[in-house]
C-alpha positions in Angstrom: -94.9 10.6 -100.2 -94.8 14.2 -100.3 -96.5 16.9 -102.2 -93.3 18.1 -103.8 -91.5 14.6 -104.1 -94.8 13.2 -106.0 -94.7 16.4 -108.2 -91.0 15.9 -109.1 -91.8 12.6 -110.1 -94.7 13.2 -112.2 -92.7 16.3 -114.1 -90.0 13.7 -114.3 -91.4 11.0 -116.3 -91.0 10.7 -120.1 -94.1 11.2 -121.3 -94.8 14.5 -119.6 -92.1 16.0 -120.9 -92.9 14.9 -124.1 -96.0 16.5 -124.3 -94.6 19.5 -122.9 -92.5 19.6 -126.2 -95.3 19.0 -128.4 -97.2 21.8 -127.1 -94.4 24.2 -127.9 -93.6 22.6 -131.1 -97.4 22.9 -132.3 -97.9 26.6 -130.8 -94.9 27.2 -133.5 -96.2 25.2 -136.2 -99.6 27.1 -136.2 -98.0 30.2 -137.0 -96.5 28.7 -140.2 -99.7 27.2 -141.0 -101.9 30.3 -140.1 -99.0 32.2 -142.5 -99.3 29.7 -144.7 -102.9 29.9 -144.9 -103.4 33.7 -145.1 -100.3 34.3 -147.7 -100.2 31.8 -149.9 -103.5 29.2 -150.0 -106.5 31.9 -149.5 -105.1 34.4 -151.9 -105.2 31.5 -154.8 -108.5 30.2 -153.8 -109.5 34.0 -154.1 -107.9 34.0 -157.8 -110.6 30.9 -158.2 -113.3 32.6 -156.6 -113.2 35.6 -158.4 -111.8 37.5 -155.3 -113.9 36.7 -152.6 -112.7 37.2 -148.9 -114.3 34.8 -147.0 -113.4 36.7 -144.0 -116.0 39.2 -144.6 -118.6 36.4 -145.6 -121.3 37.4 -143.1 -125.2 38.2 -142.3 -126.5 40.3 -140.1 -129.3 38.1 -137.7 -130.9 41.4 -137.5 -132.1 41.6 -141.1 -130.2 45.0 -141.7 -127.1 45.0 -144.1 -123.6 45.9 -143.5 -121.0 46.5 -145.6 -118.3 45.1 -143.8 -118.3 42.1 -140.7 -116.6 45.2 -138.7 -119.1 47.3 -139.4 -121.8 44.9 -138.5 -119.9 44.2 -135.3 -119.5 47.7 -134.0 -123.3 48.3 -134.2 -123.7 45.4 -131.9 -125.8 43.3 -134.2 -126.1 39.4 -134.0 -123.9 37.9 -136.9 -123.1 34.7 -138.3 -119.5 34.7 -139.5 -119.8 31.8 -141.2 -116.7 33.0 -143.4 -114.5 32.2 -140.6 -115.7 29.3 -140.2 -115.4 28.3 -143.6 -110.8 29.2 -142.8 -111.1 27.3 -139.5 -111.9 24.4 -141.4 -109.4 25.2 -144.2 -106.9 25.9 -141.3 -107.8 22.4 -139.8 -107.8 20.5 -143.1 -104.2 22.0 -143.7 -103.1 21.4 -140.6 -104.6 17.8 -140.6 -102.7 17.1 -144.2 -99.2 18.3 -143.6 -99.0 16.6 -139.7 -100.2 13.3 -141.9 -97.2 13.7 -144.4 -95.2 14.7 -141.5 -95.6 11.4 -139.4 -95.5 9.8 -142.6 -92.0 11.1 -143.4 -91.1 10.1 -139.7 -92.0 6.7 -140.0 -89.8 6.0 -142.7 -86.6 6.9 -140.4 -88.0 4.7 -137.9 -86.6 1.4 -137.0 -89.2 -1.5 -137.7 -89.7 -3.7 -134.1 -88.0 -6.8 -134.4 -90.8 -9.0 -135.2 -90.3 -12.3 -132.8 -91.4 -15.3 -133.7 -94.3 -17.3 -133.1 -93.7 -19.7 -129.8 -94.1 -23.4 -130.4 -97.7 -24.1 -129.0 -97.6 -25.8 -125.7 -98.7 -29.2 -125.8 -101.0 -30.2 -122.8 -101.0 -33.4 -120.7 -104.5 -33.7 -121.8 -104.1 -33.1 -125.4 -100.7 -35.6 -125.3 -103.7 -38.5 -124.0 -106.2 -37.2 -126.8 -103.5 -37.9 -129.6 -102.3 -41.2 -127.6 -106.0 -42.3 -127.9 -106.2 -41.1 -131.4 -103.3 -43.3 -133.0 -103.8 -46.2 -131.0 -107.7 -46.1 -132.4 -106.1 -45.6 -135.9 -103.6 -48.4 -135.5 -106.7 -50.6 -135.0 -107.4 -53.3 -137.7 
């Protein structure tokens, strides 16, 4: 099989092309969730939190302080953002809750697999001799 024949097939199959989709679709849906982050969630926590931005939550590894994370960044010093780190995880949670609610909703629309039966369990020549052997020792006086 050739190179390009054996690449047509694998772009071909189902499963490819769905992923290709769900890439695109989640490279969208990260902008609503980053908008929804930044506009809506992080200016109510900062309501609770009596208007801190943890974007600027910083220190300086150096011991000196800075006033701002850029500040600390344009005089080359060794910092531990740890207030971005604190929205990547509020990014992930969010992201994490509303994909939950969305598969969720999508498994209600879905179609519940026919559920087939149980066979009848296949009797074997050996077990048809067992319970032979059993009733005829039962039929004993």
């Amino acid at each position: 099989m050739g190179f390009v024949s054996e690449f047509k097939e694998f772009i071909s199959k189902g499963n490819v092309l769905d992923l290709a989709v769900g890439v695109v679709i989640g490279a969208a849906f990260s902008k609503i969730v980053t908008s929804l982050t930044d506009d809506i969630i992080m200016p109510i926590l900062s309501v609770f939190t009596s208007g801190i931005d943890f974007k600027e939550k910083f220190f300086a590894l150096n011991g000196q302080h800075y006033e701002t994370l850029k500040a600390a960044q344009d005089a080359k010093a060794a910092v531990v953002s740890y207030g971005n780190f604190l929205n990547a995880v509020i990014y992930f949670l969010i992201i994490a809750f509303v994909i939950f609610w969305v598969v969720k909703i999508a498994n209600r629309f879905k179609k519940p697999a026919p559920v087939a039966a149980p066979a009848a369990p296949v009797v074997t020549r050996d077990q048809e001799l067992l319970q032979e052997i059993l009733v005829a020792l039962r039929s004993r006086p």
